[in-house]
N, C-alpha and C positions, 0 to 999 in steps of 0.2 A: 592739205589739212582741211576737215570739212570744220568749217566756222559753226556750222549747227549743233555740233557732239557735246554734251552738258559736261558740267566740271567734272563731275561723278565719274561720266562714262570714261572721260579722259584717263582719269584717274586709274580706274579698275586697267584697262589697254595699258597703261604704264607700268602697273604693277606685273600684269600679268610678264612685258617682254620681257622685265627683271629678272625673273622667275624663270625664264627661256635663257635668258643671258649667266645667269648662277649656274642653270643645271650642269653648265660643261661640254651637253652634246648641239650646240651648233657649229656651223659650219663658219669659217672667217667670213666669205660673202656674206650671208647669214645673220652672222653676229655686224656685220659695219650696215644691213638696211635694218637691221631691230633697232642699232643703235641710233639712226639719224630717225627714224618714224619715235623712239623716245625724247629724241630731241625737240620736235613738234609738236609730243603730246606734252613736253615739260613747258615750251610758253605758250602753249594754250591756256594749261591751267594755270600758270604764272598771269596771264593776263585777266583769265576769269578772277583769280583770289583780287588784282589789283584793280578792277572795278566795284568786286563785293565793297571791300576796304575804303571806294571814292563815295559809295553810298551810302556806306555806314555814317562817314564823317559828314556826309551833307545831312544824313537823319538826327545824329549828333545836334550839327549846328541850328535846325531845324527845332528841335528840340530845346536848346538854349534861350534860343529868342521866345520862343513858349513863353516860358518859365521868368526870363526877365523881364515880357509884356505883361504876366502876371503880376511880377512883381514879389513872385517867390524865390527864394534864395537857393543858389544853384546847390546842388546835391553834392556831400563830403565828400572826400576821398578814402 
């Protein structure tokens, strides 16, 4: 699995093997290396969404403390 491949690219390579694995015409060999190279490219991107997610919440909280060293009142729901 290259660590370097962006969530994107991941993404696009997973959709496409989908796409190979619906059509009907591969082969069993075939269809069980699509499906383990999907398996790869699903926690790649699985771990890229769960760092977005870790950054978010530290912008978030980052954010918070702003706002209550202002002394301004957190934002409604």
């Amino acid at each position: 699995m290259n660590d370097e491949m962006t969530f994107e690219q991941a993404r696009d390579e997973l959709e496409a093997i989908v796409r190979r694995l619906e059509d009907g015409h591969t082969s069993l060999d075939d269809a069980l290396k699509l499906w383990e190279r999907g398996e790869q490219l699903h926690e790649l991107c699985r771990a890229k969404l769960d760092q977005a997610e870790e950054r978010v919440a530290v912008l978030l909280a980052r954010m918070a403390e702003s706002r209550a060293d202002a002394g301004s009142p957190p934002p409604a729901d």
